[in-house]
C-alpha positions in Angstrom: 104.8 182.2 134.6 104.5 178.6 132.9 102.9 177.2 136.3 100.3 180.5 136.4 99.5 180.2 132.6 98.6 176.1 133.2 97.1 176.7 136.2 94.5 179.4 134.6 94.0 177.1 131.7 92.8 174.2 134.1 90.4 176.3 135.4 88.8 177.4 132.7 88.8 173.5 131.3 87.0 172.7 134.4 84.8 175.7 134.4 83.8 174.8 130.7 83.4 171.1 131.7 81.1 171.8 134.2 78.9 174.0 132.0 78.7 171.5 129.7 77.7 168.6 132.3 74.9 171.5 133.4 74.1 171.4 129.2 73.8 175.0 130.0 76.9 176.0 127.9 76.7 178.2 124.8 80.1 177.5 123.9 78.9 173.7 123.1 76.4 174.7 120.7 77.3 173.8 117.4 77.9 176.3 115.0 75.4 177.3 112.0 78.1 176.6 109.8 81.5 175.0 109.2 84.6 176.4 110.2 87.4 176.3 108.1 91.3 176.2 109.4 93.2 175.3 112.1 95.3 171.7 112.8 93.4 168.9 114.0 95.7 166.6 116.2 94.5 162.9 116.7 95.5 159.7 118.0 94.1 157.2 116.1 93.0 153.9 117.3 96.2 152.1 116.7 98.7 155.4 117.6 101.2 153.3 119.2 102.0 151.9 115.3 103.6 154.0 112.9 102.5 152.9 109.2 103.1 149.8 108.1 103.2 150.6 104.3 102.6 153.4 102.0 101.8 150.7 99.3 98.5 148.8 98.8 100.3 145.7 97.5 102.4 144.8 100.5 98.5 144.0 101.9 99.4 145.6 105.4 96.2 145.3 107.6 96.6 149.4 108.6 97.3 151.0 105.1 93.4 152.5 104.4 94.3 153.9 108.7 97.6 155.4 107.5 96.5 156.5 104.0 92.8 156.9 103.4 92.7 160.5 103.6 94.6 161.1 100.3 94.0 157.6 98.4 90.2 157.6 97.9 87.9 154.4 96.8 85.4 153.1 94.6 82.8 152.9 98.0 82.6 154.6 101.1 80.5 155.2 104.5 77.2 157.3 104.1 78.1 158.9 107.3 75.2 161.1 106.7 73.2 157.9 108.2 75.3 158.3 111.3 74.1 158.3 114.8 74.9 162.0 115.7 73.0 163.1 112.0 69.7 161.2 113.7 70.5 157.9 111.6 70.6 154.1 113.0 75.0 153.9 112.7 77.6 153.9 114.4 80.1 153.4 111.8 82.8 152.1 114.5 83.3 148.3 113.0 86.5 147.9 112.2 85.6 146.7 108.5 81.8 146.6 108.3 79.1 148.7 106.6 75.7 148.0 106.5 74.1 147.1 103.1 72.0 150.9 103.7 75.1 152.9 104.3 77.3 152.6 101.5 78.0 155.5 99.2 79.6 156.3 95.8 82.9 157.9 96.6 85.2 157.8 93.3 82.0 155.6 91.9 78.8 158.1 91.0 76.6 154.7 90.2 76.9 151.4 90.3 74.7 148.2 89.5 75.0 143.9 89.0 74.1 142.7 86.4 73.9 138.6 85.1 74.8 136.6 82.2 77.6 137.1 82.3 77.4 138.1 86.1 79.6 141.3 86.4 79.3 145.1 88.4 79.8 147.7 86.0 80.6 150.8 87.7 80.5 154.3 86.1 83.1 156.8 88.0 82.5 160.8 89.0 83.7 162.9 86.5 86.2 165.8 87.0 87.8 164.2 90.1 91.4 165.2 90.1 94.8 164.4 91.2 96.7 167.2 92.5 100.4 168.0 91.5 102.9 166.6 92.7 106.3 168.1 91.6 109.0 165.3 90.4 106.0 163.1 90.4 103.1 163.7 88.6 101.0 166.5 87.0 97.3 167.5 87.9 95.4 165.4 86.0 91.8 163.4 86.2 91.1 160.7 87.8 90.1 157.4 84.9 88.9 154.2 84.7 92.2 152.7 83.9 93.6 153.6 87.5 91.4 151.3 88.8 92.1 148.3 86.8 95.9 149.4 87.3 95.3 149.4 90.9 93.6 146.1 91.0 95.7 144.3 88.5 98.3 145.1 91.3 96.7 143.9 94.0 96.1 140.8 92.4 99.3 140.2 91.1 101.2 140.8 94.6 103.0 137.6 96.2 101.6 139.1 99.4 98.1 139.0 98.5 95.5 137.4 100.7 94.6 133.8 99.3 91.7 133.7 97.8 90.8 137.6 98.0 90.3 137.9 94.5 89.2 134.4 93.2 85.6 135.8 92.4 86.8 138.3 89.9 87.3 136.2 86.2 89.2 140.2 84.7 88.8 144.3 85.1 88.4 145.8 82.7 87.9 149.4 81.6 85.5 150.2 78.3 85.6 153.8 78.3 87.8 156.2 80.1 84.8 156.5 83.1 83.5 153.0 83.3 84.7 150.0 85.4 83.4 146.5 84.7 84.4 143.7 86.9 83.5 140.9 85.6 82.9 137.9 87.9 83.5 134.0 87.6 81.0 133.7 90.4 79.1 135.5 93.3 80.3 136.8 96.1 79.0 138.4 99.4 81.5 140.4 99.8 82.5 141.5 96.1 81.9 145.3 97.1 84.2 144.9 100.5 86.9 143.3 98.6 87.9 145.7 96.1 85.3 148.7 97.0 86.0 150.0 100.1 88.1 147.2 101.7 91.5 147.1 103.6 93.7 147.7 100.4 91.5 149.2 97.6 92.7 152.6 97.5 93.4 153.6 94.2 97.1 154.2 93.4 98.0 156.7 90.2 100.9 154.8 87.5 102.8 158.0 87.9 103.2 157.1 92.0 103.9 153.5 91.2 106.4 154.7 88.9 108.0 157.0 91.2 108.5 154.0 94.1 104.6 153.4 95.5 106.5 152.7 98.9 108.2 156.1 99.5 105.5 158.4 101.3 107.3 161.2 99.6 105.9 160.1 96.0 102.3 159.7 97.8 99.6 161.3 95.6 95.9 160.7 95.3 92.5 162.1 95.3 91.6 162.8 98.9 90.9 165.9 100.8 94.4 166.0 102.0 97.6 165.1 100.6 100.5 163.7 102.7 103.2 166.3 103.3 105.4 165.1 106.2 106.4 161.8 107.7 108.8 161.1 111.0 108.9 157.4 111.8 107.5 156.7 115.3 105.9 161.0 115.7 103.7 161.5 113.1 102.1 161.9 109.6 101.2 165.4 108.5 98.3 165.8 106.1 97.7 169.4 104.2 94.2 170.2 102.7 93.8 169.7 99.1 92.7 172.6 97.7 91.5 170.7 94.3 89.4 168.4 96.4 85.9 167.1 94.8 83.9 166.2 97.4 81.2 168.5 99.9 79.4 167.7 102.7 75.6 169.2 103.5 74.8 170.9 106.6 71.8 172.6 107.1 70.8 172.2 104.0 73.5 174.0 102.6 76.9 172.4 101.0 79.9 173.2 101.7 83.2 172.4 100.3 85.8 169.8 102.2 88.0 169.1 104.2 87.2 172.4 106.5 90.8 171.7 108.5 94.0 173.0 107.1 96.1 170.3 108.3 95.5 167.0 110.4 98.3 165.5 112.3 98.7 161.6 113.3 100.4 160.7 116.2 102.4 157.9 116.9 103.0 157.3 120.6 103.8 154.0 122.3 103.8 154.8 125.7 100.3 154.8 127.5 100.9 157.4 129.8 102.0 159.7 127.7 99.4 159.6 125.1 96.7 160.0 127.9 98.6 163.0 129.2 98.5 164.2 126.0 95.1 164.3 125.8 94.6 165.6 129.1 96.5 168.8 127.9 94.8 169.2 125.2 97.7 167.9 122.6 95.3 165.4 121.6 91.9 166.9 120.1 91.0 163.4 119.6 92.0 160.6 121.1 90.3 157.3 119.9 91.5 154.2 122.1 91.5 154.4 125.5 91.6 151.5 127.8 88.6 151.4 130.1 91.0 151.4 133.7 92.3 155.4 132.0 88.6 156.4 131.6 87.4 157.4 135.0 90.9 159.5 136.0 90.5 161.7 132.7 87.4 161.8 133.3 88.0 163.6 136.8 90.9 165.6 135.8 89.6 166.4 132.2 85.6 166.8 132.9 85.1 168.7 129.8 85.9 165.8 127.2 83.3 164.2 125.1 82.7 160.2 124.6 81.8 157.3 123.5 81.5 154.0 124.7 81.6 150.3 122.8 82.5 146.9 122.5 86.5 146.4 121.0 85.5 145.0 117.3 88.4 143.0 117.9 89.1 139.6 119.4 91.6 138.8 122.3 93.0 135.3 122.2 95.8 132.9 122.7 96.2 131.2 119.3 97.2 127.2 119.6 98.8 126.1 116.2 97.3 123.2 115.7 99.7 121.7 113.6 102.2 121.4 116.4 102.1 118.6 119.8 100.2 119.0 121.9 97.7 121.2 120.5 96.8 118.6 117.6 94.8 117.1 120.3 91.2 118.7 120.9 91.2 117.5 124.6 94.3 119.9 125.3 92.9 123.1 123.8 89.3 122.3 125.6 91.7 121.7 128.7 93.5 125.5 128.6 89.9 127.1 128.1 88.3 125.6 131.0 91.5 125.6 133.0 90.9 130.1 132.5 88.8 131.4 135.4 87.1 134.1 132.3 84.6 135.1 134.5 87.2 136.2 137.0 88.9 138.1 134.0 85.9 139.8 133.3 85.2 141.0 137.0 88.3 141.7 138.5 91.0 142.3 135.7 88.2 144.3 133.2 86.2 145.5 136.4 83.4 144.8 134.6 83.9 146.4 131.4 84.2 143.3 129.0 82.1 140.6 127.2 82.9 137.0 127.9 81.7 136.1 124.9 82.2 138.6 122.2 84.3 136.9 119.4 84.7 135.3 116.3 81.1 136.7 116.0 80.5 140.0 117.5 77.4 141.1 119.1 76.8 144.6 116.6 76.2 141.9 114.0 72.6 141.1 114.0 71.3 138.1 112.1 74.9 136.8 112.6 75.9 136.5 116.1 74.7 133.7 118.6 74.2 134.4 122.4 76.5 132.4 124.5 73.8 130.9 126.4 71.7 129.9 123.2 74.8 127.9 122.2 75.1 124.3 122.6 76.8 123.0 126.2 80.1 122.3 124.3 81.1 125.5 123.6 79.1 127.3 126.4 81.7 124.9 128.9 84.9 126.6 127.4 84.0 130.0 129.1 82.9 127.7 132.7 86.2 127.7 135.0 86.8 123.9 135.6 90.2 123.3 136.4 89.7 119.6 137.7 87.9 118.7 134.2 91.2 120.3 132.5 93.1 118.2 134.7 91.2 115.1 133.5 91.2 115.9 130.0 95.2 116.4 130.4 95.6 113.2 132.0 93.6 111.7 128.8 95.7 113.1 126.4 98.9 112.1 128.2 99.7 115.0 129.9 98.8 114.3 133.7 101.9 116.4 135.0 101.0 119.3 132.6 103.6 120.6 129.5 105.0 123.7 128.8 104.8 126.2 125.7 106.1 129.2 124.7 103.9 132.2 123.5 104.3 135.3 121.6 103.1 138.6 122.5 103.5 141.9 121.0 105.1 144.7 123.6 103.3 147.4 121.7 99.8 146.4 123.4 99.5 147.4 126.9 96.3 145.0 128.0 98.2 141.8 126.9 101.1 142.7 128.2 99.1 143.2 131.6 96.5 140.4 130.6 99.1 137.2 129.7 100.9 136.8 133.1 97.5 136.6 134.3 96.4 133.6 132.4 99.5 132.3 133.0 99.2 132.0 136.2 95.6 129.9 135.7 97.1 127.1 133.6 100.0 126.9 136.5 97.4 125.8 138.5 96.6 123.0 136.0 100.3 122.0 135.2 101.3 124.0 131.9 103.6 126.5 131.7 104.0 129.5 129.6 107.1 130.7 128.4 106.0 134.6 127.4 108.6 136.1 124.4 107.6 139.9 124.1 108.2 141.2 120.4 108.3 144.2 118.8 105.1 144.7 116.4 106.9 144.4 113.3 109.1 140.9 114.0 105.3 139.8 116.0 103.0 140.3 112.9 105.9 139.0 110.9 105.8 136.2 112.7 102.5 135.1 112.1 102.3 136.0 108.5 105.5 133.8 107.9 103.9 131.0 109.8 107.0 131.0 112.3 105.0 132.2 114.6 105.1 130.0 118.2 103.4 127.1 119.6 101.4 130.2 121.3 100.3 133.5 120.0 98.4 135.9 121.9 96.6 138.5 120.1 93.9 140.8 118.9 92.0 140.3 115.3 90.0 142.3 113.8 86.3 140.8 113.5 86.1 142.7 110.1 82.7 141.8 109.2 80.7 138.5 109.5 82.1 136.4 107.0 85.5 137.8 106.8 85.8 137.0 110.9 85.4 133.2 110.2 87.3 132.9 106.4 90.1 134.7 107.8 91.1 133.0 110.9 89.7 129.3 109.9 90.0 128.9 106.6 93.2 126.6 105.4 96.0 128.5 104.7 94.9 132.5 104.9 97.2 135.1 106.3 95.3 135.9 109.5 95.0 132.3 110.6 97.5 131.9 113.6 96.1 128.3 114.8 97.2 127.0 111.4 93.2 125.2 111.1 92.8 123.7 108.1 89.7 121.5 107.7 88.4 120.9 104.1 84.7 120.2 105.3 85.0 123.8 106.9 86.4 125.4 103.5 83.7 124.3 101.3 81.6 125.5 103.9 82.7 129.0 104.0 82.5 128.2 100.1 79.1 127.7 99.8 78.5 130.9 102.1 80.3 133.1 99.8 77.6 131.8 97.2 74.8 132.7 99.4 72.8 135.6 97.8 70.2 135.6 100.4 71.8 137.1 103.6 68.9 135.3 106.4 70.1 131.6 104.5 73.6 133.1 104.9 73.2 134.3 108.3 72.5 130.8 109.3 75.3 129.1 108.0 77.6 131.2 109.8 76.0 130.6 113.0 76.4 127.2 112.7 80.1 127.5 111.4 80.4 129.6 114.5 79.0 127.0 116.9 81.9 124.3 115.7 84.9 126.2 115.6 84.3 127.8 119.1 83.8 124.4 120.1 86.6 123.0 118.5 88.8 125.3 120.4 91.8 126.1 118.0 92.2 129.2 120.8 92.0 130.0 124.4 88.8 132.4 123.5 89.6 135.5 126.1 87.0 138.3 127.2 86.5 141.0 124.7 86.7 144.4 126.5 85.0 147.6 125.9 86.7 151.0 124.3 86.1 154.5 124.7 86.9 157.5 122.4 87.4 161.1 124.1 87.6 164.4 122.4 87.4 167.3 123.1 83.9 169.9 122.5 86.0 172.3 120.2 85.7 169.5 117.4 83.0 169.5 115.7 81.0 167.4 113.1 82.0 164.2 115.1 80.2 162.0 117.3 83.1 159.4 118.3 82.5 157.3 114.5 86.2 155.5 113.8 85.9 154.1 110.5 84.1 154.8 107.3 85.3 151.2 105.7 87.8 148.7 106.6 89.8 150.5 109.4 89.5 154.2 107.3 89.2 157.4 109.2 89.7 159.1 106.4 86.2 160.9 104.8 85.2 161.0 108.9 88.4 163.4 109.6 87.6 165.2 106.6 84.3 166.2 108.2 85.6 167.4 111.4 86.4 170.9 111.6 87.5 173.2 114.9 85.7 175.9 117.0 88.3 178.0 117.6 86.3 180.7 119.8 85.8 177.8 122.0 89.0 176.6 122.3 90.2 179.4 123.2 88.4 180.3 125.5 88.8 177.1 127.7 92.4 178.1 127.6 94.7 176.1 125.2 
């Protein structure tokens, strides 16, 4: 009966699918208006993690993934101006939002203002937290959260260096006003605290309660956090006290328009793909490019979208360690790397070989390969006799051996490493690959006992942050241990730069000498795709709506029931 009962529900997935190919399909129109209930079931871009934190101060890289649909912030995406609504975004950078796309969320207005240079920020009135028995009453959202919030951000021991150096004090003159007032400029002032990876604002009575237990989560979002099994999945439940609306047709209607939205958390590749396949996964919103023509066969009916990772793939060389103090040796590894090779037979085409620190969305910023100068365009030529040479010149004819880190949870490096192991073999060195768990890997790094070698993917974030992060001495996210004080005042002066074309410049050239420099083995950046399937609605394959937050985009997504059923599931 089970077999009969799948086999009737293929069908009518492929019958649908082809309908929809033939754009012919009714059932794909989208409705006149919102529905509301249902379960929405997504894999997120980073599903094979479970949370890192439930607390904004242990600065965890994933909280706004894991939280932002029940902690709300100051700023967030306009997602009105996305692509699918007729506007120019994608709103799929990892933690990036055009100047013309940023919108009050907690903050109704906002403005700068000089001597003394601060942002005064007046906040939405009547935006409430829910209750939350042994926890807190329903109460309103005031200004003092936000300094509360902030003031313990800043005063973490695991705050970012530097993150906050801009802001002279927070303070809060009346119970709906927010002034942060600043010791100096700073590009990226709204990022940092607005709508950036750790901003989301965090009631006393939570804090109180123990910040890290997701049981004592409470905030203002459209869903508040109800269930939580370690390695499954995070259950979200609507809020039915929820402020905000979103316009459709002209006409506004009240969010979120699911009942419930479930996370899941599932490490194995096969598995999650399957999932999607059978329809377990509405969304799925990471998929490797070798999985996309296969579900593509056997699941015609599924939406997507196509683009460039917004994250980096590198081997990191700690620079503070023999033998990669010596430029020679890390020029050596890059051209002893046959990238192009990665790029056509390993990626099958679907990859950049030049995509990162810079990448390619960011106009103004990013520098083609071939408009850079011969020294770095040479890392990405495969020239293992000039690696030999430089080798030999740095006292290493016969080649050395290293050992570098991976994390098990990622199934291209796993797949990738071996592979560029076997390239600098050919020149002599010698990998010895440890496999780590993603806890003890990022660990690693932020400890600084991270190997000789670290393979991984980083986040470009946005233009600025890309560089800062991974070059400037002494950050968290800077696994080649660079540290050159020329560069710092550079990024410095940056920072300062109120006009973005002057600013654009600088980072170019910044760019130009660190690729050069070589503090990694620069690897292809491959493309993504996200799949869903045509009972969701109100999406068009957007993944964040500030520094890695699905949040208000999941809010907005709500499910056509009539369809699903009828394509059988």
């Amino acid at each position: 009966m089970k077999t009969t009962s799948r086999f009737k529900r293929g069908l009518s997935a492929l019958a649908v699918g082809a309908a929809l190919a033939a754009g012919s399909a009714p059932a794909a129109a989208q409705p006149a208006k919102p529905q509301y209930g249902g379960t929405l079931n997504i894999g997120m871009v980073y599903l094979t993690l479970a949370p890192l934190t439930w607390d904004p101060t242990d600065w965890a890289w994933k909280f706004q993934q894991d939280t932002g649909t029940f902690y709300e912030q100051l700023f967030a995406a306009d997602l009105s101006k996305a692509q699918r609504n007729g506007g120019p975004h994608a709103f799929r950078a990892d933690a990036w939002l055009p100047s013309d796309a940023i919108r009050g969320e907690l903050a109704q207005s906002w403005e700068m203002k000089e001597n003394p240079l601060r942002v005064e920020v007046k906040l939405r009135k009547g935006v409430m937290f829910p209750d939350k028995p042994g926890v807190m009453k329903s109460r309103e959202l005031v200004a003092q959260d936000v300094v509360d919030t902030f003031e313990r951000l800043d005063k973490s021991p695991k705050k970012v260096p530097t993150y906050f150096d801009h802001i002279e004090k927070v303070e809060a003159p009346d119970s709906h006003t927010v002034v942060f007032r600043m010791k100096e400029f700073n590009a990226e002032w709204d990022y940092r605290f607005g709508w950036g990876y750790f901003s989301g604002i965090v009631p006393r009575e939570v804090v109180a309660a123990g910040a890290k237990d997701w049981k004592n989560a409470n905030g203002t979002g459209p869903f508040m956090l109800t269930d939580y099994v370690q390695g499954n999945a995070v259950t979200l439940t609507k809020n039915p006290i929820y402020w905000d609306k979103e316009k459709i047709g002209g006409q506004e209607h009240k969010l979120p328009f699911v009942d419930k939205i479930v996370y899941r958390t599932i490490k194995d590749e096969a598995t999650y793909l399957t999932a999607l396949r059978t329809g377990k996964l509405d969304v799925l919103e990471g998929i490797r490019w070798s999985a996309v023509e296969e579900l593509k066969k056997n699941a015609p009916a599924l939406k997507w979208v196509r683009s460039l990772d917004n994250g980096g793939t590198f081997i990191a060389l700690r620079v503070d360690t023999k033998p990669f103090d010596d430029i020679r040796v890390r020029r050596a590894l890059n051209m002893a790397v046959n990238k192009q090779e990665i790029v056509k037979a390993y990626y099958n085409g679907n990859a950049e070989l030049f995509a990162y620190p810079m990448h390619p969305d960011y106009k103004g910023y990013f520098e083609p390969l071939d408009k850079m100068p011969k020294a770095a365009q040479e890392l990405f030529e495969y020239n293992p006799e000039k690696a030999k040479q430089l080798l030999a010149e740095a006292g290493f004819p016969k080649g050395f051996s290293f050992k570098v880190q991976v994390n098990a949870n990622s199934p291209d490096h796993m797949d990738l490493l071996p592979l560029v192991a076997a390239y600098l073999e050919r020149v002599g060195v010698k990998m010895e690959i440890q496999t780590m768990e993603y806890g003890a890997f990022l660990s690693a790094m932020t400890t600084k006992t991270h190997a000789a070698g670290y393979m991984m993917r980083n986040g470009h974030t946005n233009p600025t942050t890309s560089v800062r992060k991974s070059f400037v001495s002494k950050q968290t996210w800077n696994p080649s241990m660079w540290a050159d004080p020329e560069f710092d005042k550079r990024m410095h002066a940056a920072y300062l730069e109120r006009d973005e074309s002057k600013r654009q410049l600088l980072i170019k050239l910044m760019t130009r000498d660190i690729v050069e420099k070589a503090p990694y083995i620069w690897l292809p950046t491959p493309y993504v795709s996200t799949a869903w399937w045509p009972w969701v609605q109100n999406y068009g394959g957007e993944l964040r709506a500030g520094a890695e937050r699905p949040g208000p985009i999941h809010a907005r997504m709500w499910i056509d029931q009539a369809m699903k059923k009828k394509m059988g599931f």
